[in-house]
C-alpha positions, 0 to 999 in steps of 0.5 A, a space after each residue: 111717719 110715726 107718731 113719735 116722729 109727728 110729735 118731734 115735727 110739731 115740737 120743732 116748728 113750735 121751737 121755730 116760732 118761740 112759742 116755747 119761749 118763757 116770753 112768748 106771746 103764745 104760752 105753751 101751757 096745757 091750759 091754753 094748748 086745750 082751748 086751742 084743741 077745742 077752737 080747732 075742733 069747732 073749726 071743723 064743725 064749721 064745715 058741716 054747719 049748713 050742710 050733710 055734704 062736704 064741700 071742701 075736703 082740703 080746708 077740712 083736712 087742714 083743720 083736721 091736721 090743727 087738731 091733730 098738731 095740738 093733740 100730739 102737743 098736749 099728749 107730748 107736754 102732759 108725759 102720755 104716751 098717745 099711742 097707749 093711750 089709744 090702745 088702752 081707751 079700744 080695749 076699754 072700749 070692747 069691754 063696754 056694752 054699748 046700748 042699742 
């Protein structure tokens, strides 16, 4: 699965839920939807709080997956073509001169 095909799975199961509803109790907009991305992205650091090792690979996949669904979600809303985006940012990045 591409992930155009990941972005059409999370829009659908978003759909199922309403949260695209103009009443939903969960707004959709770009503001809430990077609060949520930034929540999850600390949820991840959660599993390596106390520790260098990690402990459970599954409930780290599953936040992982959180933080890619809202990703895909604000990439998605906000007309950014992800995979460019990504594409452009490594190109950028093999331009830069990174300090050692």
């Amino acid at each position: 699965m591409n992930l155009a095909e990941l972005t059409e799975a999370m829009h659908q199961f978003v759909s199922a839920q309403g949260w695209y509803q103009s009443d939903s109790p969960r707004p959709q907009t770009l503001r809430n939807l990077a609060i949520s991305l930034s929540l999850e992205a600390n949820e991840v650091l959660e599993h390596f709080q106390w520790t260098e090792r990690l402990d459970d690979p599954r409930a780290l996949a599953d936040e992982l997956a959180d933080v890619a669904l809202y990703l895909l979600q604000i990439a998605s809303i906000a007309g950014i073509d992800l995979e460019q985006a990504v594409l452009d940012k490594l190109d950028k990045n093999y331009q830069r001169k990174w300090e050692t």
